[in-house]
C-alpha positions in Angstrom: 2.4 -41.4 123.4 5.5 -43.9 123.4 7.0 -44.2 119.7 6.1 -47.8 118.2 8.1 -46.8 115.0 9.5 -50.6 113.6 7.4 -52.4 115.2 4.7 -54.9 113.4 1.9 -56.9 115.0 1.2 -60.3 113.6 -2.2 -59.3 112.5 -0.4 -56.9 110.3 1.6 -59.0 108.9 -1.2 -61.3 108.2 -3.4 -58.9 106.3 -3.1 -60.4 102.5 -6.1 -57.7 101.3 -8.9 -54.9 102.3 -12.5 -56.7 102.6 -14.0 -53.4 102.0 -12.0 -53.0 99.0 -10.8 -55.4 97.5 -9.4 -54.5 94.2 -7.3 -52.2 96.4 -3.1 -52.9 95.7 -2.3 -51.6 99.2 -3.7 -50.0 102.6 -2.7 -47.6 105.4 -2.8 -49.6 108.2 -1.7 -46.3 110.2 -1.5 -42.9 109.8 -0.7 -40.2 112.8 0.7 -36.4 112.4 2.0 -34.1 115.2 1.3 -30.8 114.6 2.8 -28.0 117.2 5.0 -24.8 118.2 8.3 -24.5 119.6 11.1 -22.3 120.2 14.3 -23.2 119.1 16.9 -20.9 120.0 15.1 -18.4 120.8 12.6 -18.4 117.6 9.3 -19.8 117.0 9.1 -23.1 114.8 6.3 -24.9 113.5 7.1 -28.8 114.0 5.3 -31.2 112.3 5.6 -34.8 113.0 4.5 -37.7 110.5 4.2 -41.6 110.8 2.6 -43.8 108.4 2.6 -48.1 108.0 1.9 -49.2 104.7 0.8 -52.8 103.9 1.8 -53.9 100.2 -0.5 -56.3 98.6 0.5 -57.1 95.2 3.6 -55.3 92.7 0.7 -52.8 91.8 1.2 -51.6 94.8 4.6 -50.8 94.8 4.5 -47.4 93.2 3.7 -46.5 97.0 7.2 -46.9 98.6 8.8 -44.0 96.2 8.0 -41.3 98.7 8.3 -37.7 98.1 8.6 -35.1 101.3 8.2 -31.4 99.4 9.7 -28.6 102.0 9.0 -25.0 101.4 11.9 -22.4 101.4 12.1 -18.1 100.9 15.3 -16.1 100.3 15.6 -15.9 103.9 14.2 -18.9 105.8 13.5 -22.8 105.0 12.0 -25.7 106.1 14.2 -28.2 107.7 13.8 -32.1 107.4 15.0 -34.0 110.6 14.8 -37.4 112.6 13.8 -39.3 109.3 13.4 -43.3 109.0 12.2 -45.6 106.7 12.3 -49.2 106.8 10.6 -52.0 104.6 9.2 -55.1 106.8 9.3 -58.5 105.3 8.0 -60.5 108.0 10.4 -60.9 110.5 13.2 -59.2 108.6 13.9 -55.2 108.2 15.7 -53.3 105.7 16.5 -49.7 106.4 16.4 -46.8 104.0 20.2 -45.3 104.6 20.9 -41.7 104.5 23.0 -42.6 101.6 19.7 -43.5 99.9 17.7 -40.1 100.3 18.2 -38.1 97.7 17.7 -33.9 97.7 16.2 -32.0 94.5 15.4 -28.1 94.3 11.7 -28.2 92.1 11.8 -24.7 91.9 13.0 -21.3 94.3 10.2 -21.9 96.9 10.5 -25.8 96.8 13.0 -28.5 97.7 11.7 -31.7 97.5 13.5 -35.2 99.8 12.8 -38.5 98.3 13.5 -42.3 98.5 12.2 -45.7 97.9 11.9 -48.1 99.9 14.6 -51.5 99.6 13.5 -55.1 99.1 9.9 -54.9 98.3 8.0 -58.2 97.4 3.7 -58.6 97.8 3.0 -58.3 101.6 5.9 -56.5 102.7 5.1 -53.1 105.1 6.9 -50.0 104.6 6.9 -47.3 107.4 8.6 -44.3 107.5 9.0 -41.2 110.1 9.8 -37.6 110.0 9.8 -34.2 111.9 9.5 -31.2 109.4 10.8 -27.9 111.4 9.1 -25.0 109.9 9.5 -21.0 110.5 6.4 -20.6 108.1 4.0 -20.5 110.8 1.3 -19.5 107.9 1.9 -23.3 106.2 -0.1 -25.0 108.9 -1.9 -26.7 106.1 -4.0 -29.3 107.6 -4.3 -32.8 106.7 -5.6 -35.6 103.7 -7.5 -38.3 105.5 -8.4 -39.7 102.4 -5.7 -40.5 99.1 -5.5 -43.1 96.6 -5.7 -46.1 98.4 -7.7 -46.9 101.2 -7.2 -46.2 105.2 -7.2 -48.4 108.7 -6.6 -45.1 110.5 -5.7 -41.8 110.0 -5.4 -39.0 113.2 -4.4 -35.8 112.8 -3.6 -34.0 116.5 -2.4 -30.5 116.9 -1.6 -28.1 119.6 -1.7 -24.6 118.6 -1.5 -21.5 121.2 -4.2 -19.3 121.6 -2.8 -16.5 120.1 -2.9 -18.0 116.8 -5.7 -17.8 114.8 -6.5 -20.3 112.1 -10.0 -20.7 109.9 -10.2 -24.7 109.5 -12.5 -26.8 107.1 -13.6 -30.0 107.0 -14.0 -31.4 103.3 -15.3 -34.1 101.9 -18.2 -36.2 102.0 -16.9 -38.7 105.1 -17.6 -38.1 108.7 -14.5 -37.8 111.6 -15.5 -40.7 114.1 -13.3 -38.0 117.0 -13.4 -34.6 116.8 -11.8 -33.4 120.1 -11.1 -30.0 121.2 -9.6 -28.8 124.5 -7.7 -26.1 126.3 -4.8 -26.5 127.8 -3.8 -23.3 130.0 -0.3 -21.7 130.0 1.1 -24.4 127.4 3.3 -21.8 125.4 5.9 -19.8 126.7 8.5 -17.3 124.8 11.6 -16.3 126.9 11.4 -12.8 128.0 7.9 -12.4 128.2 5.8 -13.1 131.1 2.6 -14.0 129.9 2.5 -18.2 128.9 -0.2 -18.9 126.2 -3.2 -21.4 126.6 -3.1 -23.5 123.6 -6.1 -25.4 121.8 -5.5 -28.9 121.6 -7.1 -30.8 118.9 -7.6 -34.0 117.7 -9.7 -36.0 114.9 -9.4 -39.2 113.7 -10.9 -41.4 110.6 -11.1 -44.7 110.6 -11.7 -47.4 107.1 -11.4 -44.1 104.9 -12.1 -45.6 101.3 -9.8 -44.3 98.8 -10.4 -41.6 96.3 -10.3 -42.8 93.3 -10.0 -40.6 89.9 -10.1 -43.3 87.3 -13.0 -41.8 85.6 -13.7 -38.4 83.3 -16.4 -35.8 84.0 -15.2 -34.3 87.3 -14.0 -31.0 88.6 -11.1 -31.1 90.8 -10.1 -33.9 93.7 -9.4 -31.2 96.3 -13.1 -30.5 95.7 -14.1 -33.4 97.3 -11.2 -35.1 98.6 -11.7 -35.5 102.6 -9.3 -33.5 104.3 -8.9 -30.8 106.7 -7.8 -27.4 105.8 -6.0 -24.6 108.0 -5.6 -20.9 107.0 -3.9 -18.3 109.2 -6.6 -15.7 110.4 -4.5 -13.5 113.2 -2.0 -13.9 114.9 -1.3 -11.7 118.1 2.2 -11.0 119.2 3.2 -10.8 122.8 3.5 -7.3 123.1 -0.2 -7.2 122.2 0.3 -6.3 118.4 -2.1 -8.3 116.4 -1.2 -8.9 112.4 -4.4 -9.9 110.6 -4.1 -12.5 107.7 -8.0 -12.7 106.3 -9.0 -9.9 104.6 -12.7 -8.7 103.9 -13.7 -8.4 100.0 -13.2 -4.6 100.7 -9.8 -5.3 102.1 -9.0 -6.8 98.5 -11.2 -4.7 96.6 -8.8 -1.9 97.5 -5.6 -3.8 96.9 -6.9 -4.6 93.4 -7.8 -0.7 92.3 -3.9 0.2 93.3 -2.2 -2.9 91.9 -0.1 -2.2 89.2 -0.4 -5.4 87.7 -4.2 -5.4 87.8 -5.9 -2.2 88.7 -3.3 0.1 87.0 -3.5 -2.4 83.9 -7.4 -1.8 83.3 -6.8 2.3 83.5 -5.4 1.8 79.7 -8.0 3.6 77.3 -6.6 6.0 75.6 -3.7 3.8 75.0 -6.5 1.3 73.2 -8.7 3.8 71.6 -5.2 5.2 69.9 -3.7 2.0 68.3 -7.2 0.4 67.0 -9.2 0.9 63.8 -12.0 3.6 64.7 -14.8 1.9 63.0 -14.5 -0.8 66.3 -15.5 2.2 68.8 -18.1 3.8 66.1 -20.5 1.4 65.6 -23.8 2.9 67.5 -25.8 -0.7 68.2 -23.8 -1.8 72.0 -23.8 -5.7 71.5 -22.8 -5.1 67.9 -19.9 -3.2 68.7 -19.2 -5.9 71.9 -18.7 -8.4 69.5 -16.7 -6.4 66.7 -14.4 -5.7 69.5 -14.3 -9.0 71.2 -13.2 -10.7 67.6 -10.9 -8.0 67.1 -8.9 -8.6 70.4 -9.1 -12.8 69.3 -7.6 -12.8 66.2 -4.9 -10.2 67.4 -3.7 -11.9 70.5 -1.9 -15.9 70.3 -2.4 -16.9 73.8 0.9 -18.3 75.6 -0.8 -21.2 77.3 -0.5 -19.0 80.2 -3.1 -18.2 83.0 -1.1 -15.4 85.1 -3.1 -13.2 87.6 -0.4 -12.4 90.6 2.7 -12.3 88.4 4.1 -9.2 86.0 1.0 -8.0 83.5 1.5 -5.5 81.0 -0.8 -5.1 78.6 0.6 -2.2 76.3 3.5 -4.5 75.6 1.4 -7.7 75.1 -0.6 -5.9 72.6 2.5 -4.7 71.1 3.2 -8.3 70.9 0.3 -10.0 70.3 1.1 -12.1 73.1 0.4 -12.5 76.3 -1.0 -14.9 79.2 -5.0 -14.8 79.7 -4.9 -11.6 82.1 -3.2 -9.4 79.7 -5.2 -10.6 77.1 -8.8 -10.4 78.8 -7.4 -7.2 80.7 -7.0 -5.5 77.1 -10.1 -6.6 75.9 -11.4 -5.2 79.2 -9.8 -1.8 78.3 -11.2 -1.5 74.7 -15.0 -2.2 76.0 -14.6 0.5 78.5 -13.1 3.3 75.7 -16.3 1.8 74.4 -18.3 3.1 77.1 -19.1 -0.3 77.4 -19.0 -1.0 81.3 -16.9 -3.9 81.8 -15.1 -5.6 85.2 -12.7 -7.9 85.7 -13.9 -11.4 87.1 -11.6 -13.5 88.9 -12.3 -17.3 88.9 -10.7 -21.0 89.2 -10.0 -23.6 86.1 -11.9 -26.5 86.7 -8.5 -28.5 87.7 -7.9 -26.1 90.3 -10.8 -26.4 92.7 -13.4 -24.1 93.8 -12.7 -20.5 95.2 -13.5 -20.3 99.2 -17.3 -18.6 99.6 -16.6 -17.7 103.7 -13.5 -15.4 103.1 -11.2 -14.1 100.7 -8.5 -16.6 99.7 -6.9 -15.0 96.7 -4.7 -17.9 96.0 -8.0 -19.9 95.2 -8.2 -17.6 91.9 -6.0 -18.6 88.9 -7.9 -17.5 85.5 -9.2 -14.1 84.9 -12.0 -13.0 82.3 -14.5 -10.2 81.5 -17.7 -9.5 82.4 -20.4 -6.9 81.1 -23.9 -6.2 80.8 -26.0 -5.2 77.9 -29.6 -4.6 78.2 -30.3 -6.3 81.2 -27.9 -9.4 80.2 -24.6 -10.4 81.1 -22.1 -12.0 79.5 -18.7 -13.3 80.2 -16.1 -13.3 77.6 -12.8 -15.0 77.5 -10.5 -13.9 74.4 -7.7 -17.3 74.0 -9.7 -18.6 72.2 -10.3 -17.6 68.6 -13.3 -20.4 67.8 -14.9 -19.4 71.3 -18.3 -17.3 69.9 -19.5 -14.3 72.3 -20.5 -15.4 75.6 -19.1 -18.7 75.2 -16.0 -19.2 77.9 -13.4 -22.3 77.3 -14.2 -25.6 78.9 -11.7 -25.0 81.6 -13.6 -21.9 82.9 -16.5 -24.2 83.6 -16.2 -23.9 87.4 -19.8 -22.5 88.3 -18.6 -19.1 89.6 -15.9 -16.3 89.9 -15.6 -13.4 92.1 -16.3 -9.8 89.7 -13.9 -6.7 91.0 -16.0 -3.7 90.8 -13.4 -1.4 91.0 -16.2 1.5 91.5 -18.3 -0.3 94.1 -18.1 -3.7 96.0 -17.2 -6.8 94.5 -19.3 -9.9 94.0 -20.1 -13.7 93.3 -21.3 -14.1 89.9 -22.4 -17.6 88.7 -20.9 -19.1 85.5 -24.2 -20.3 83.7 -22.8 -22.2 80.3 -24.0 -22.2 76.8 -26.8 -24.8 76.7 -27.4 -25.5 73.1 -24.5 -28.0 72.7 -25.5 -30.8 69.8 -23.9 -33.7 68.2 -26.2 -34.6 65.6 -25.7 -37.2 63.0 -28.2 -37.4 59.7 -27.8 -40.0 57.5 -29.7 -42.1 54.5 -28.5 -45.7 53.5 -29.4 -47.8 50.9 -27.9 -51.1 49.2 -26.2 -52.4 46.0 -27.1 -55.9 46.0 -25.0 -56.2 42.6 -22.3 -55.0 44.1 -22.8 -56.4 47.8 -22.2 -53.0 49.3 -24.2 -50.1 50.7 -23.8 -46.6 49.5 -25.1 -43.7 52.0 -24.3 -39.7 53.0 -24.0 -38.9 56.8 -24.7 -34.9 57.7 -22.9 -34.3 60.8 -23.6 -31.0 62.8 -22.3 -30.0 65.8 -22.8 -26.6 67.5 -22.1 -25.1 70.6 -19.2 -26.6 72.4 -19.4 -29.5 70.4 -19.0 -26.7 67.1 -15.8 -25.1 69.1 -14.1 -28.9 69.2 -14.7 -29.3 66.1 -13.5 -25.6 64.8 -10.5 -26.6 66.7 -10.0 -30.4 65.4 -10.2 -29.3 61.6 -7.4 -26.8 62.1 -5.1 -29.0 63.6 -5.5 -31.6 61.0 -5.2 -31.9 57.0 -8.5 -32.9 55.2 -6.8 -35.9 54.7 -5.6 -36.9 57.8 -9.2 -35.6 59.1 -11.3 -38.2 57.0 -8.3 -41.3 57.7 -8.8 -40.3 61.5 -12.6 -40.8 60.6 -12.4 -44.0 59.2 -10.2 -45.6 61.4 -12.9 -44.2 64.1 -16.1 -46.5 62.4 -15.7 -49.9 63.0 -16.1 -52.3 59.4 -14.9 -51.9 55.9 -16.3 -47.9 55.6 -14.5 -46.1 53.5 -15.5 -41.9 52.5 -16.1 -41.6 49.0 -16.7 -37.8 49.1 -16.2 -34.7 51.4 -17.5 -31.6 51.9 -18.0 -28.4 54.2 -21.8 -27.5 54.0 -21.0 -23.6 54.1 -24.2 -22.3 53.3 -25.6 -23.7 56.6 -22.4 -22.6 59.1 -22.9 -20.3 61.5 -20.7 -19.0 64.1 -22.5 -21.5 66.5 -23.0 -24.3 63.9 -20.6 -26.6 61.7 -21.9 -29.1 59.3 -19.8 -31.4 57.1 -20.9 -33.6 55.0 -19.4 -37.3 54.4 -20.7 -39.6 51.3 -19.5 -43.5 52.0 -19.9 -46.8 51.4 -19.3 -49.9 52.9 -18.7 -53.4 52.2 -19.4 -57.2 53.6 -22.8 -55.8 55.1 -24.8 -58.5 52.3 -24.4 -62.0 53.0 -26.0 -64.5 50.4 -30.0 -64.0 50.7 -29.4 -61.7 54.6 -28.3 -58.4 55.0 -26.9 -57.3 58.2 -26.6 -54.0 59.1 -26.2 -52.2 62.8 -27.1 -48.5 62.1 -24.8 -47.1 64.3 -22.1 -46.4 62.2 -20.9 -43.2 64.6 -20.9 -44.2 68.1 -20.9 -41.5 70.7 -20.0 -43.6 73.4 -17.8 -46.8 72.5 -18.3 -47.4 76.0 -19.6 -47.2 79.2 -17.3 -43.8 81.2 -18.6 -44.7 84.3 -17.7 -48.2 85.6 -16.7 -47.3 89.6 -18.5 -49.7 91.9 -19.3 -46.3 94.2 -18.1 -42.5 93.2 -18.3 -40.4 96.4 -18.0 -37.5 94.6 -20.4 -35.8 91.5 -20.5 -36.1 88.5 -19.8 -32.6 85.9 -20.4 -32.6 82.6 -19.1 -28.5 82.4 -21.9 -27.7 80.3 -25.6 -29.2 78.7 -25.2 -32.0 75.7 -27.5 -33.3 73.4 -26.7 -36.6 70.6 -29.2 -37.1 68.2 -29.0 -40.1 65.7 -31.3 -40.2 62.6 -30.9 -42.6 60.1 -33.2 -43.7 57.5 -32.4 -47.1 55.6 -34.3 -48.1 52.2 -35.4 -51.8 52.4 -33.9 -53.3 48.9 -36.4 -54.5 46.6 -37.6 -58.2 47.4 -36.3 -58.0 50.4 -38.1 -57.6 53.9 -37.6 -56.8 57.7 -36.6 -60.5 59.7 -35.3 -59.2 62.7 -35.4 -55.3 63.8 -34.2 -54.2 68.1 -37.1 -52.8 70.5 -37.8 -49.2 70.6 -36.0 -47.9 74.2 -37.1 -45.5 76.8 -35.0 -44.5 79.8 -34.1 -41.6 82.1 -32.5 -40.7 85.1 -34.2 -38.7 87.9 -37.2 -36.4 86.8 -35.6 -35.7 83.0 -31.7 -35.1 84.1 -30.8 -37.4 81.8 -33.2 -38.9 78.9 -32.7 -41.7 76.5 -35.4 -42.7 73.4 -34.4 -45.0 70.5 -37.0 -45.6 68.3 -37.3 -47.8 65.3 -39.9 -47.3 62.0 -40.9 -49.0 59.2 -42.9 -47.0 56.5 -43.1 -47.0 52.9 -39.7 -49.4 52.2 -37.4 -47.9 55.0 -36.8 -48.0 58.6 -36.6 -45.1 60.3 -33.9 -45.6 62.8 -33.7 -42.2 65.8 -31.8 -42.3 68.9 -32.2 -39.0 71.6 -29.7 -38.6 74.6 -30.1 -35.7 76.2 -28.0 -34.6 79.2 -30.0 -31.7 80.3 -28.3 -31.6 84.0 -24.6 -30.9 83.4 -23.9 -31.5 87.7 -25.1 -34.9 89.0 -24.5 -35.6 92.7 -22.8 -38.8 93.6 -26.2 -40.2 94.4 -27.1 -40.1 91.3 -24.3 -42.4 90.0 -25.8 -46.1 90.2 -28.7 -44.6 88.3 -26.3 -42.9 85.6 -24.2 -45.9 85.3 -27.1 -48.0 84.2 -28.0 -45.3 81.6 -24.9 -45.3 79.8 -25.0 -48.9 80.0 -27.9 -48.9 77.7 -26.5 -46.1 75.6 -23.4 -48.2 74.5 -25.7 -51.5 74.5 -27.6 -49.5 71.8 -24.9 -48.4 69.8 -23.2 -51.4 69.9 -25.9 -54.1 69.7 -28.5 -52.8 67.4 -28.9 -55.1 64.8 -31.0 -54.7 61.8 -31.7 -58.0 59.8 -32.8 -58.2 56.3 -34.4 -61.7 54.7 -34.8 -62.1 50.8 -38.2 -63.1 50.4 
């Protein structure tokens, strides 16, 4: 294909926006990489070729011309950057990027990153830029992002790769390739000194208007999820001399690598060391899920976490005990230890954080794993248990576990997929009574807020980090209008290690004007507004876990005074009860009766579902924010 690098066509230059997206601050107008092996004296590189045109709209858009090119390096070998240009069209006129300009910085021993940015940009200029990457790690074929942060003309991704390289490749993501070619090409790979040439595959696919991914929103697990894209992973890879190195392993491959690794399988072969340096009454207690959960708050409130996940690197847990320190593996690797001295059968469990992705099903890909935790079975149930957290209660696992499943190492038999099921009882529940001071043009109420499950472990968390006072002036600020707390308290006698329930007495002025009293209920809003806004989200919707909000408020009609103007009750719900929303409104024996119900009893919605949930929260912070309750002297 001849090179058309610095070259614009008018119809480039004449694109001023995307009619499929228009909110969009720029667009690939084209997007081609060259993927392919070579031998350059006499070894065997990787080249990787990339060209991209870039069309500027508006000074939002800018943040696109400071490119970053990452290269990959060992002790013994690198990648190495060549035939690079960059230049920044402004109609007619060009402005180069000069070597001078492209600046070199080591991120860390396996990384060196190239970067620039592109000269003389104004709205509508196109930046283009070019490079060859020569690689020896023949292992980083990594495939391809057709889709990014802002929307795609074209994108094509071609590759030639001999036959005696095998690679596992996945399509991602929810859009479709409009080519998808794959041919032979016989005897296209030749290595001096052998006689037998290669056939290579050839391959190419192309997308064409890709819409961007966009991430603006919360409730999501991670982009390269869904992101479209095409992944490679080495498989084999058979030499010419007919020796063949394999790269995928089997689970039982891994299973065995585990039992022997000293930073894994060695590290859960600790008993004695445990049942020596703990208080016996932990291992004597006769009742199994008792002593489980003697030992798993033991290990908590022993161990600080480090804010570290660690699986691969140095794990030691004598000395993190020792310590008590450590990153999430020595920590849940200990605890690991004490339930087996407890003849309490207990595995490891491998999984991702929820901003890493999922693991691969099809094969092992150990790299996919970050997090590690323990699992265990007592009388026909299992639980999982992460220790870094001390307000976590048994079986609960920190939000960032939430990723659906993990892989458990069986060290005594095979490994296997075990699905993350969350705690489901997770509440927000606000309980209040209200009533009014016309002397004193104020009303005077008490709010009972109780939160359990997760919602209890946010809040276990929030107190501790703040002072009671800063707590209650973080509270105020929250509620809109002249509230103020009058009094405090922790309810005690109803906490439980699931539960927390506080107690806030208040009042609150300008709600009385002359002969009308106006008064919207919702003086805690879950939602100030509406998180879901996109015009289309191509990708689902994850709560991490069930969530209930419950509202009940009952407000006592002042004498000689009656009901003028109250909202309609409101009933809506999203597919067959994933989502439900009632807000009801009563009037019996001189109050009103105000209770609102959102229940999200589907913590996964697929990205159809997403008109219908946008819709739903609309009314949820319509509710909140627009219930009005009117009061008429009569």
């Amino acid at each position: 294909m001849p090179d058309t690098f610095g070259t614009v066509t008018e119809l480039e230059k004449g694109i001023t926006s995307y009619q499929k997206e228009p909110d969009a601050n720029a667009l690939v107008l084209y997007e081609r990489g060259d993927n392919y092996f070579k031998v350059i004296n006499r070894q065997i590189r990787l080249v990787k070729e990339y060209h991209v045109k870039i069309k500027i709209f508006n000074e939002k858009g800018f943040d696109q011309a400071a490119i970053s090119i990452p290269l990959r390096k060992s002790a013994k070998s690198f990648e190495k950057l060549t035939k690079i240009k960059a230049v920044t069209h402004n109609g007619n006129n060009q402005f180069n990027v000069l070597p001078s300009e492209i600046y070199t910085k080591d991120i860390h021993e396996y990384r060196t990153d190239y970067s620039f940015t592109f000269p003389k940009l104004q709205n509508g200029s196109i930046i283009e830029y070019k490079y060859t990457i020569l690689s020896p790690f023949i292992f980083n074929f990594r495939g391809w992002n057709f889709q990014s942060d802002i929307p795609k003309l074209f994108s094509e991704f071609n590759a030639k790769i001999p036959g005696n390289y095998r690679y596992n490749r996945t399509l991602l993501g929810s859009i479709e390739l409009d080519v998808n070619d794959a041919t032979l090409k016989k005897e296209c790979f030749h290595v001096e000194g052998f006689g037998r040439s290669a056939d290579c595959e050839v391959l190419r696919y192309v997308m064409k208007d890709i819409p961007a991914f966009k991430i603006e929103e919360d409730y999501m697990l991670a982009s390269s999820n869904y992101i479209s894209r095409l992944d490679f992973e080495l498989s084999e890879h058979t030499r010419f001399d007919g020796v063949t190195d394999r790269y995928t392993k089997t689970w039982k491959d891994v299973d065995s690598e585990f039992r022997g690794d000293k930073n894994i399988g060695r590290q859960l072969s600790k008993n004695n060391f445990f049942e020596n340096n703990i208080p016996e009454n932990l291992l004597s207690e006769k009742d199994d899920l008792k002593r489980a959960k003697n030992i798993y708050s033991f290990v908590q409130n022993h161990f600080t976490w480090n804010e570290r996940y660690g699986i691969y690197g140095k794990a030691r847990v004598k000395d993190a005990f020792e310590q008590g320190k450590g990153n999430v593996s020595e920590i849940n690797m200990s605890l690991i230890n004490l339930l087996n001295a407890a003849n309490i059968k207990t595995n490891l469990m491998l999984l991702s954080t929820r901003s890493e992705g999922l693991p691969k099903k099809t094969h092992p890909v150990m790299t996919d794993f970050n997090y590690a935790i323990a699992k265990l079975t007592i009388d026909d149930k299992d639980y999982l248990l992460d220790a870094t957290n001390k307000y976590l209660t048994f079986g609960m696992l920190p939000f960032r576990t939430l990723n659906h499943y993990g892989r458990v190492m069986d060290f005594k038999n095979d490994s296997y997929w075990q699905n993350i099921i969350p705690e489901t009882k997770n509440k927000n529940q606000v309980r209040s009574f209200v009533k009014f001071n016309l002397d004193e043009q104020k009303a005077f109420g008490i709010i009972d807020l109780i939160t359990t499950g997760y919602n209890a472990v946010d809040k276990r968390v929030l107190l501790n980090e703040y002072s009671e006072e800063d707590y209650l002036e973080k509270w105020e600020k929250d509620i809109d209008g002249n509230f103020e707390i009058t009094s405090y308290k922790m309810m005690e006698q109803r906490n439980t290690d699931s539960q927390v329930v506080e107690r806030f007495e208040f009042e609150l002025q300008d709600v009385i004007k002359g002969d009308m009293v106006y008064f919207n209920p919702f003086l805690i809003r879950f939602f100030d507004k509406n998180p879901f806004t996109l015009e289309e989200r191509n990708y689902p919707v994850d709560f991490g876990y069930n969530r209930r909000y419950k509202y009940d408020m009952n407000i006592a009609i002042p004498e000689g005074y009656q009901v003028h103007e109250i909202p309609k009750d409101q009933s809506v719900k999203l597919g067959e009860n994933l989502i439900t929303l009632k807000c009801l409104y009563q009037i019996n024996n001189n109050q009103i009766g105000v209770s609102f119900d959102l229940q999200l009893n589907s913590s996964h919605l697929q990205a159809a579902d997403y008109d219908g949930l946008k819709q739903l929260f609309k009314h949820v912070t319509d509710v909140q924010s627009n219930s009005l309750l009117v009061l008429k002297k009569e």
